[in-house]
C-alpha positions as a Python dict, from the first residue, in 0.01 Angstrom:
ca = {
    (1, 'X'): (0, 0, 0),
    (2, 'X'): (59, 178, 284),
    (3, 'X'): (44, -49, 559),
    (4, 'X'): (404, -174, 453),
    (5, 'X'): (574, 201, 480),
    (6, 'X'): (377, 242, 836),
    (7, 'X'): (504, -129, 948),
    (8, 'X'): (904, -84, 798),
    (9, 'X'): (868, 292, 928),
    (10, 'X'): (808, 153, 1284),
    (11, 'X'): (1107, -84, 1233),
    (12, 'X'): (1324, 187, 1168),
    (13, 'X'): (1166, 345, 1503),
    (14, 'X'): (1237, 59, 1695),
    (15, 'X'): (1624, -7, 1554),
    (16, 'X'): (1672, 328, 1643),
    (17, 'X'): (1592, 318, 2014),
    (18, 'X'): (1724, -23, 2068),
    (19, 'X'): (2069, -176, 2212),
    (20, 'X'): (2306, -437, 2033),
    (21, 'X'): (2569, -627, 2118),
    (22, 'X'): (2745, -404, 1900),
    (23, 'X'): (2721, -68, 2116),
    (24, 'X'): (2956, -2, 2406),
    (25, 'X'): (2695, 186, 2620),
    (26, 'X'): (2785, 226, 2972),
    (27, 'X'): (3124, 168, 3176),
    (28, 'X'): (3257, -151, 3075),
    (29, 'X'): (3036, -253, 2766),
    (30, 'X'): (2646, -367, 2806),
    (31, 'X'): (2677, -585, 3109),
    (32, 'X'): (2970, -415, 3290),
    (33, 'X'): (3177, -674, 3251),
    (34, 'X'): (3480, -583, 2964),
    (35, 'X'): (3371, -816, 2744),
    (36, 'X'): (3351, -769, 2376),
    (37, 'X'): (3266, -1034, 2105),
    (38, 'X'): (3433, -845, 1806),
    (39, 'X'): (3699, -1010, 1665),
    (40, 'X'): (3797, -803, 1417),
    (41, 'X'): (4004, -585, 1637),
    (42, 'X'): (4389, -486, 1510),
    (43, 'X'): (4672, -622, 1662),
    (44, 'X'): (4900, -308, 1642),
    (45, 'X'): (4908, 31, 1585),
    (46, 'X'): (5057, 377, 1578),
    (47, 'X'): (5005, 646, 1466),
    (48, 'X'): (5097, 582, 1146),
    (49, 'X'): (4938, 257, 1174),
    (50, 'X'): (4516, 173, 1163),
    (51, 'X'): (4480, 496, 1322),
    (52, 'X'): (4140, 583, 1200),
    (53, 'X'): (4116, 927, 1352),
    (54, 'X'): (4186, 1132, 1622),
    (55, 'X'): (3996, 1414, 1758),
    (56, 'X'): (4108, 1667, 2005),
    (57, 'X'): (3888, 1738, 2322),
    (58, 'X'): (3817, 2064, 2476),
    (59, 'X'): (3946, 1932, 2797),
    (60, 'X'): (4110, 1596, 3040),
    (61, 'X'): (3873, 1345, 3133),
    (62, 'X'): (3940, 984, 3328),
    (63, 'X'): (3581, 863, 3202),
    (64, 'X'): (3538, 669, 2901),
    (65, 'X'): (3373, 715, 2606),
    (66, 'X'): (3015, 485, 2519),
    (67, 'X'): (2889, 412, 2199),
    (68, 'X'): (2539, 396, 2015),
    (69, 'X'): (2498, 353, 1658),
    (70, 'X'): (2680, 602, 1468),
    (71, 'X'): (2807, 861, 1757),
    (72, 'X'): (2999, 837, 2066),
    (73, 'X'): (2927, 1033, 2370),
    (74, 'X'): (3256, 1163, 2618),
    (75, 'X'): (3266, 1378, 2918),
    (76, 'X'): (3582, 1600, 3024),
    (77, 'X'): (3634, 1935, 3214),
    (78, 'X'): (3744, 2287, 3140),
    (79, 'X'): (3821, 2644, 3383),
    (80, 'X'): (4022, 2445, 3682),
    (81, 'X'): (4225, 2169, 3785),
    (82, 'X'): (4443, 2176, 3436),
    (83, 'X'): (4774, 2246, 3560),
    (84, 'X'): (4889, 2098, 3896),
    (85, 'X'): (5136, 2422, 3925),
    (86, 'X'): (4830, 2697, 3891),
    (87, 'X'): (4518, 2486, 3876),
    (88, 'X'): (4325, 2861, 3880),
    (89, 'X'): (3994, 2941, 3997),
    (90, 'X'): (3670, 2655, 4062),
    (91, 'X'): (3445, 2889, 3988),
    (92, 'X'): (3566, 2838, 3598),
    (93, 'X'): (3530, 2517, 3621),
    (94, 'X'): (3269, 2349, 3344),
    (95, 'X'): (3159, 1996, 3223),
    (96, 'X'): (3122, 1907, 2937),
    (97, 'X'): (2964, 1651, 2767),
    (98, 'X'): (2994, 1574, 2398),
    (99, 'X'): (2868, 1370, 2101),
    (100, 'X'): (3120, 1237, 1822),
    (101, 'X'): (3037, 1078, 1488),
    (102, 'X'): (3186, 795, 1478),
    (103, 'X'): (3325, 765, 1123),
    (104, 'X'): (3525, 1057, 1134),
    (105, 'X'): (3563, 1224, 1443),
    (106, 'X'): (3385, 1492, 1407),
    (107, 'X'): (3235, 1684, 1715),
    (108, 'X'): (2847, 1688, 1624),
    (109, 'X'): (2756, 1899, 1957),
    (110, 'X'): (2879, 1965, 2302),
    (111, 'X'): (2664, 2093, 2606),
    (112, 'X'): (2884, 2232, 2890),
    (113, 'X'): (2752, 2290, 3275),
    (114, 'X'): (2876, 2490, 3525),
    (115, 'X'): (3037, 2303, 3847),
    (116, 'X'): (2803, 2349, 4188),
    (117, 'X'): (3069, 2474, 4451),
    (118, 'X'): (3281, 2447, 4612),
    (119, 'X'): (3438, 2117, 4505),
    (120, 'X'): (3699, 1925, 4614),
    (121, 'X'): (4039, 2123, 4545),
    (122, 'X'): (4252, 2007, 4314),
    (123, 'X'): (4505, 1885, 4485),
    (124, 'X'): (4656, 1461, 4617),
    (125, 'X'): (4438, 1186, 4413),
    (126, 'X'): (4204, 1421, 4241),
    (127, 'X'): (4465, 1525, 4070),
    (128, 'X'): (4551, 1190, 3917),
    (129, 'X'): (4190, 1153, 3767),
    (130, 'X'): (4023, 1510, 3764),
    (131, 'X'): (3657, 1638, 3774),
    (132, 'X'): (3489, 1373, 3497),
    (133, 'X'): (3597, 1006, 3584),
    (134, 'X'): (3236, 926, 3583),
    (135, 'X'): (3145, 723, 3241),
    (136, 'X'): (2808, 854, 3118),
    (137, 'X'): (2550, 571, 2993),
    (138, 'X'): (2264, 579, 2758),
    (139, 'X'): (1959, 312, 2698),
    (140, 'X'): (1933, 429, 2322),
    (141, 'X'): (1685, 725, 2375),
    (142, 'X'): (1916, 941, 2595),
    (143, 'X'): (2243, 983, 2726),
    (144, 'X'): (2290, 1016, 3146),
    (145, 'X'): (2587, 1146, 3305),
    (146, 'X'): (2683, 1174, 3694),
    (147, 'X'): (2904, 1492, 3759),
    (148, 'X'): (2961, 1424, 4113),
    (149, 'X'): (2863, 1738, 4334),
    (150, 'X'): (2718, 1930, 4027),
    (151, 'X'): (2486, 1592, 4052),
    (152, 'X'): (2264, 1377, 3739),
    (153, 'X'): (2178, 1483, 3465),
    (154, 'X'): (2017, 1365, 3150),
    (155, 'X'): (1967, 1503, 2767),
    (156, 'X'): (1818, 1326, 2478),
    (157, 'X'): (2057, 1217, 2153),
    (158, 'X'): (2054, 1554, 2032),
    (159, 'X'): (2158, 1694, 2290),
    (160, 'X'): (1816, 1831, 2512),
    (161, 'X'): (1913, 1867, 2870),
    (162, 'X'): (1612, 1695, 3016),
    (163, 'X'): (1637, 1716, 3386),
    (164, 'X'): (1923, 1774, 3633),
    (165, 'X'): (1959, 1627, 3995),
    (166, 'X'): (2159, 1622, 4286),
    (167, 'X'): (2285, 1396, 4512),
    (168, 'X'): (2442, 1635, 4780),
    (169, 'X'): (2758, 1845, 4788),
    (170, 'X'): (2979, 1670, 5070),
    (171, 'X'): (3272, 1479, 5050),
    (172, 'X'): (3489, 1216, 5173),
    (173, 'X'): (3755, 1218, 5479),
    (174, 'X'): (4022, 1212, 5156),
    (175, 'X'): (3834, 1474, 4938),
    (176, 'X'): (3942, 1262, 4622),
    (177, 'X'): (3652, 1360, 4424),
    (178, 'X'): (3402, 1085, 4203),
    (179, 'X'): (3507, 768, 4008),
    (180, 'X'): (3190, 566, 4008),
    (181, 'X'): (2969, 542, 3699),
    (182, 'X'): (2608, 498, 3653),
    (183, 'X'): (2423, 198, 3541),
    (184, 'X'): (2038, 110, 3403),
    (185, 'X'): (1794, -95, 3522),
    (186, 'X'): (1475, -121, 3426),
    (187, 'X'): (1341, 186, 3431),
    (188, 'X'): (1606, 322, 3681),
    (189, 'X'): (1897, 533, 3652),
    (190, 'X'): (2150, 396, 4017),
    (191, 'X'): (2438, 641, 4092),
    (192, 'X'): (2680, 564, 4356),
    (193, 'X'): (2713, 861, 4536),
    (194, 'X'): (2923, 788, 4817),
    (195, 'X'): (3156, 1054, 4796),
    (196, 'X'): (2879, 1324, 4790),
    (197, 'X'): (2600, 1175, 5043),
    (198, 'X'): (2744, 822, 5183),
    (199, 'X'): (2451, 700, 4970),
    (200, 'X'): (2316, 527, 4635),
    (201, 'X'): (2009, 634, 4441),
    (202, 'X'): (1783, 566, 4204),
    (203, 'X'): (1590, 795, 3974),
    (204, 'X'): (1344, 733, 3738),
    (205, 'X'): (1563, 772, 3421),
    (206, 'X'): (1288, 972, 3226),
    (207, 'X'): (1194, 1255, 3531),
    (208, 'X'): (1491, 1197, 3747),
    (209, 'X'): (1216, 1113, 4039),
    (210, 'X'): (1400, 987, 4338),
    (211, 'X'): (1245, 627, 4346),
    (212, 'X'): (1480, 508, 4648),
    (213, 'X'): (1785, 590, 4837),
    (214, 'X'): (2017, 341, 5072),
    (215, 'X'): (2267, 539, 5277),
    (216, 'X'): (2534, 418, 5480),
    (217, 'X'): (2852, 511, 5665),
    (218, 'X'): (3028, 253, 5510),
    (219, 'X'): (3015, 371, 5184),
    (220, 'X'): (3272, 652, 5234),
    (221, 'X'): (3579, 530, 4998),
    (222, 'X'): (3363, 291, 4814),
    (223, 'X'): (3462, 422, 4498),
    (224, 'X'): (3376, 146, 4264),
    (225, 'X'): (3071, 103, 4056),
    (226, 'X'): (2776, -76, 4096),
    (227, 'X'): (2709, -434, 3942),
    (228, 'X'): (2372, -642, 3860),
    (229, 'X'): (2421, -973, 3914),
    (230, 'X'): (2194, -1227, 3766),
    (231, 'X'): (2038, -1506, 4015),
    (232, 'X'): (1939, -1816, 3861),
    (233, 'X'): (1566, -1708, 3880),
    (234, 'X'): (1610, -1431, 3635),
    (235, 'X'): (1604, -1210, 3977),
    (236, 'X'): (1902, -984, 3972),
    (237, 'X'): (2107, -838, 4317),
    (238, 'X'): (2273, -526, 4303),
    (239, 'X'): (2607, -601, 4428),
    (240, 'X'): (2857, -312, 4595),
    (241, 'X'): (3183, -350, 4792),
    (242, 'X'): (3257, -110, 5083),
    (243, 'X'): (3568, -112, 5322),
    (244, 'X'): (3542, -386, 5498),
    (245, 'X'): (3224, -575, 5328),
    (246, 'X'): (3065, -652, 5070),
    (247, 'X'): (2649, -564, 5015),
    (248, 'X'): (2348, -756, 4801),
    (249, 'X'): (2045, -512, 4737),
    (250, 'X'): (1761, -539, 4618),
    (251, 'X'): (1751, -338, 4313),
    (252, 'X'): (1408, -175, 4307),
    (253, 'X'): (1415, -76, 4682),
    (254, 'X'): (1765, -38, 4771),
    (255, 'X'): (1666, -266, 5073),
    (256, 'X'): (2021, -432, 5193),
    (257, 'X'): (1964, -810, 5156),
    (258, 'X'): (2252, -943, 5223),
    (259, 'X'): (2678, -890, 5338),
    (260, 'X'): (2922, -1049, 5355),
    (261, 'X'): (3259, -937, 5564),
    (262, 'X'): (3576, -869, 5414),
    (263, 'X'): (3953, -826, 5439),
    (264, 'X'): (4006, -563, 5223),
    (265, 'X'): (3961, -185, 5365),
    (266, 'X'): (4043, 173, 5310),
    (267, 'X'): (3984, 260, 4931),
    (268, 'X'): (3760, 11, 4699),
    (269, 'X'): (3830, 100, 4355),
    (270, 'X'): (3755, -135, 4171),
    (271, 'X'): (3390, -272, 4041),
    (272, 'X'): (3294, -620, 4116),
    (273, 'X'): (3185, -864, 3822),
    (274, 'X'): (3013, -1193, 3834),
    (275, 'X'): (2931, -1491, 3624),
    (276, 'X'): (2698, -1813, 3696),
    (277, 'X'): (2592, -1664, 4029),
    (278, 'X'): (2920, -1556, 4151),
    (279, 'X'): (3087, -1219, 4218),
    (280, 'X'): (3405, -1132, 4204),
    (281, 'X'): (3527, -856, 4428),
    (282, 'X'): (3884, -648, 4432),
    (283, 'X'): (4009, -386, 4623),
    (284, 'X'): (4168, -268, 4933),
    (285, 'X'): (4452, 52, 5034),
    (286, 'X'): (4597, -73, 5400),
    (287, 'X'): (4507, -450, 5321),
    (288, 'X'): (4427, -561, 5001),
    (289, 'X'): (4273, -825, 4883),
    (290, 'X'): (4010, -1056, 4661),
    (291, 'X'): (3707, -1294, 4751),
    (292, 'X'): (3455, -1465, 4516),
    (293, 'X'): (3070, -1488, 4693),
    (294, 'X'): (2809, -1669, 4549),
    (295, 'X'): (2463, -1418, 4519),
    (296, 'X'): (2160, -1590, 4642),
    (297, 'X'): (2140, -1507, 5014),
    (298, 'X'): (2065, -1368, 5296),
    (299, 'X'): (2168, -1127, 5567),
    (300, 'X'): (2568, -1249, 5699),
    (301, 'X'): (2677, -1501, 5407),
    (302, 'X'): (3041, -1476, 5526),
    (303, 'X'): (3049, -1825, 5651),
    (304, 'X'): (2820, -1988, 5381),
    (305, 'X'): (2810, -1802, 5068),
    (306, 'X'): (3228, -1686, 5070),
    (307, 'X'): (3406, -1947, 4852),
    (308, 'X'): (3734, -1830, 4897),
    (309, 'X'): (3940, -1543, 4940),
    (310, 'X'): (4306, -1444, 4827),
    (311, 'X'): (4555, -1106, 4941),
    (312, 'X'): (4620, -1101, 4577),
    (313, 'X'): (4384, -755, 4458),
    (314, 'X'): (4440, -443, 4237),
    (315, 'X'): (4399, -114, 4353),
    (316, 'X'): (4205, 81, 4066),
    (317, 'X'): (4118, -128, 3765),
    (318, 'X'): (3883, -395, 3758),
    (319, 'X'): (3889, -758, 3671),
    (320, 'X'): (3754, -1008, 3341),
    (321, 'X'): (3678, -1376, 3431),
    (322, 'X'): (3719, -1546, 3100),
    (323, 'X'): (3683, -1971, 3098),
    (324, 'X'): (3728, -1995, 3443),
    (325, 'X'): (4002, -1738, 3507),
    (326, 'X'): (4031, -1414, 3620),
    (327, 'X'): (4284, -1173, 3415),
    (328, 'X'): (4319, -811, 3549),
    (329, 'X'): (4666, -538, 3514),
    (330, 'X'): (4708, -369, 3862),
    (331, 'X'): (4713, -42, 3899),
    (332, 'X'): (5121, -107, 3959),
    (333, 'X'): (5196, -247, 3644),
    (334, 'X'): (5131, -593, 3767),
    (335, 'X'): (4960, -870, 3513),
    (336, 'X'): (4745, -1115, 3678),
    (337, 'X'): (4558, -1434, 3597),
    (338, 'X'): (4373, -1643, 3888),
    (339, 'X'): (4218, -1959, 3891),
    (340, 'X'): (3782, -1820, 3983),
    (341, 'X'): (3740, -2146, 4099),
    (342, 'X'): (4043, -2209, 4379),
    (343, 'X'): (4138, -1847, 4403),
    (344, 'X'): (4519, -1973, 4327),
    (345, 'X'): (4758, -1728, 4154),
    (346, 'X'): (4871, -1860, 3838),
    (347, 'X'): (5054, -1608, 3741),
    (348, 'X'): (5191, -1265, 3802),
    (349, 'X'): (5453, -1054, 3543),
    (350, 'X'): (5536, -679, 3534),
    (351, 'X'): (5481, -488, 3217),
    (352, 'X'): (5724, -270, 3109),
    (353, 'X'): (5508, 44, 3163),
    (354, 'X'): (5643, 364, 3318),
    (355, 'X'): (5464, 623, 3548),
    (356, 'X'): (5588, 653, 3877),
    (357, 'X'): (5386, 418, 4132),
    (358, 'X'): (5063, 368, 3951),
    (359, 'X'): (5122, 348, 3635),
    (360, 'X'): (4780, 166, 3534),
    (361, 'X'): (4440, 315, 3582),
    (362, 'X'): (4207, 122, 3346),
    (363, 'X'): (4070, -145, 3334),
    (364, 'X'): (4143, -433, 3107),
    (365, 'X'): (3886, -504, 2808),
    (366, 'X'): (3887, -878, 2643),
    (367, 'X'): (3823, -884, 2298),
    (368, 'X'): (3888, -1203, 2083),
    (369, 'X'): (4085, -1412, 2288),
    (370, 'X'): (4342, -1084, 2366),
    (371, 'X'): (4314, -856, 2694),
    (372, 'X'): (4349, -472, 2585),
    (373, 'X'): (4536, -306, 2894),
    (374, 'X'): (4602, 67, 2842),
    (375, 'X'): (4844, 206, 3078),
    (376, 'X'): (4857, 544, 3161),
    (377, 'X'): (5181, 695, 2955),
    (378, 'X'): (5310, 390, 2763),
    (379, 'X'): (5074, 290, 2544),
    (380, 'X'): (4830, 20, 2541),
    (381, 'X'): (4971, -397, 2616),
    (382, 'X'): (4813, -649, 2421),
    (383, 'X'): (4833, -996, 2600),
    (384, 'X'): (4699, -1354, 2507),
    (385, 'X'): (4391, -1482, 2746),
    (386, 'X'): (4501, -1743, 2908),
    (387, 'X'): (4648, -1896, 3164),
    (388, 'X'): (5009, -1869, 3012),
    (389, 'X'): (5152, -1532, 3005),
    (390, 'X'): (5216, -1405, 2674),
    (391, 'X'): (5266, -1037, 2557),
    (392, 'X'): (5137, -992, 2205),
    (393, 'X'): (5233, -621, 2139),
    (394, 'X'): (5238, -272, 2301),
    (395, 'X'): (5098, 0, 2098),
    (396, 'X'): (5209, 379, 2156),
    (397, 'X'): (5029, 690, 2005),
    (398, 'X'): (5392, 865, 2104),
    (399, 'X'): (5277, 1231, 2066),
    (400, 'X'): (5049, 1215, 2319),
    (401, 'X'): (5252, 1254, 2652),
    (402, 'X'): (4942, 1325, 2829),
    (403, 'X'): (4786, 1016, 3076),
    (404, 'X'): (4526, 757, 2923),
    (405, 'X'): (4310, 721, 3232),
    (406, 'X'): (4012, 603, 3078),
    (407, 'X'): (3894, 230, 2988),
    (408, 'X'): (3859, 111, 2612),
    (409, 'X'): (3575, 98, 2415),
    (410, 'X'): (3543, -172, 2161),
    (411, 'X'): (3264, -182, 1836),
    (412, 'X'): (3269, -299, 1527),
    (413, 'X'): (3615, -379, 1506),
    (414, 'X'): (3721, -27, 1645),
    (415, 'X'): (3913, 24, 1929),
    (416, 'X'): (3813, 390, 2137),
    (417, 'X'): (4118, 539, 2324),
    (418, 'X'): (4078, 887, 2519),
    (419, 'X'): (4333, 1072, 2702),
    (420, 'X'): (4355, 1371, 2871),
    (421, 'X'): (4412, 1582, 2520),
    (422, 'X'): (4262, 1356, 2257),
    (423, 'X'): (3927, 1072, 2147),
    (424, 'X'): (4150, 829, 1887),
    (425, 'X'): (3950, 573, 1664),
    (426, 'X'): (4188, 271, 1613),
    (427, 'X'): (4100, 12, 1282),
    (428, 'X'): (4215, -217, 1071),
    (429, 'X'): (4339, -59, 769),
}
């Protein structure tokens, strides 16, 4: 008789400690991408309107929050940097990261960490984002966060800080402070550290062990955050754009295995994405631009592996490729579809979003056939995926006059909005 309690109690073990297609658990969703296959999301809403709940947050944050199971996990900052007038004193300045349960809001425990100084001052583009723009991740068992020059740090569900790393205390010729988030693989935690130690790491995600490091000049203003792609041999790259090029490594060494030049320089924002053994790469400050490579080789691929390249690009958020077109919302307002194929522009409209010249920071999130584009102070655009242009609502939360940096997260037909005040669970009524 007991063999069936010790077999369904090791279910229950496993369910517990495993992903689903359900969870949002990392930047982007599971594969990085802004993809969801929900399709229960609502159309509209308001704050009067399948507003589920909304929780207020102990301080502004351009990360995201992820999702596993029953809670949600968000970062922000307190102490400095609040006010652009009298941002006060960095050595108040704190982390914090924080667990929510998901069916009502509800702030189930919050670990704070003091800031490693000095840090960048908050002043120019830091301001526009702040001191946690980094998106933690968790693999089901614990929850990882990167808080730039304070450095890596893990803690278990319940909130067990289990180790704490760094990854160096320097910073860029622009001082702008971190944007990239981490990502998993295998049994490897890989940060993009550029703006702390022109390098990327990986740590053993249950010691935080340095397994490898690739540094590299170049990555100063590579901003964006790292992407697996998936090689027709079940291999995977990991795939990074820098000023000027873009890199293939191999992800268990960090060993460079291929580049390809580029166009695009200065700042690279956004994160490349890839499908059917291409990437997609955006970006670019002084000259902008977009290329498509296809993964699979080695050292130069400009001349055999490019497929095309276009000047159309956005600045911050990143791309969806969707049926053979790209969709993305630049960082000006601007809403985008490209053929992935040709690289042709099919089309480009302005939303009717205000907020001085960048009035878009996230990143768009696809969700039954509809992109989900939140802009920064008016509200979030619904629009039809596909290659026709068609606005399907805009949805404002109009007591919050604070920004919306941060991407969507979708679950379970829930929408996850955070701004700079509040966490906001939109659903269906």
């Amino acid at each position: 008789m007991k063999k069936p309690l010790i077999l369904a109690a090791a279910i229950v073990l496993v369910a517990a400690n495993s992903l689903f297609a359900s969870d949002w658990t990392r930047f982007r969703g599971l594969s990085g991408i802004g993809i969801s296959d929900d399709t229960k999301l609502p159309l509209t809403w308001s704050e009067t309107k399948n507003l589920k709940w909304k929780t207020p947050l102990p301080g502004p944050g351009s990360s995201s929050p992820i999702i596993y199971g029953d809670r949600l996990f968000v970062t922000c900052y307190t102490g400095y940097g609040i006010d652009r007038s009298n941002p006060g004193s960095q050595e108040d300045l704190k982390r914090h990261l924080l667990c929510v349960n998901r069916s009502d809001g509800k702030i189930l425990w919050e670990k704070s960490v003091d800031a490693v100084l000095p840090e960048d001052p908050y002043r120019g583009y830091i301001s526009e984002h702040g001191y946690a723009s980094s998106t933690p991740i968790t693999d089901g068992r614990n929850v990882y966060v990167f808080f730039g020059k304070t450095g890596v740090l893990a803690f278990d569900l319940e909130g067990k800080k289990l180790w704490q790393v760094g990854v160096g205390t320097e910073s860029s010729n622009r001082r702008w402070g971190s944007a990239a988030s981490p990502i998993l693989y295998k049994n490897l935690l890989i940060v993009n550290a550029s703006e702390e130690s022109l390098a990327i790491y990986a740590f053993d995600k249950a010691t935080g062990k340095e397994i490898w490091k690739a540094e590299g000049d170049a990555l100063e203003l590579a901003h964006g955050t790292p992407f697996l792609a998936n090689l027709a041999d079940g291999r995977k790259e990991l795939t990074i754009a820098v000023p000027e090029e873009v890199w293939g490594l191999n992800p268990d060494t960090g060993k460079l295995i291929w580049y390809a030049e580029m166009a695009p320089n200065g700042n690279i924002c956004p994160s490349i994405i890839g499908k059917d053994g291409t990437v997609y790469v955006f970006g670019g400050f002084r000259i902008k631009g977009s290329l498509a490579i296809r993964t699979g080789g080695k050292d130069n691929v400009t001349q055999t592996h490019v497929l095309w390249s276009s000047p159309e690009s956005s600045y911050v958020p990143s791309p969806i490729i969707l049926n053979g077109h790209l969709y993305w919302v630049s960082d000006l307002g601007l809403a985008c579809c490209m053929d992935a194929k040709s690289g042709k522009l099919v089309y480009r409209e302005r939303l009717s979003a205000r907020g001085g010249g960048k009035p878009f920071y996230a990143s768009v999130v696809l969700a039954n056939g509809k992109l989900y584009a939140v802009s920064r102070t008016s509200g979030t655009f619904v629009l039809a995926a596909e290659p026709r242009f068609k606005q399907l609502a805009q949805n404002r939360l109009e007591s919050d006059t604070s920004d919306f940096n941060a991407s969507p997260a979708v679950s379970n037909g829930q929408i996850f909005l955070r701004s700079n005040k509040s966490l906001y669970c939109i659903e269906a009524e």
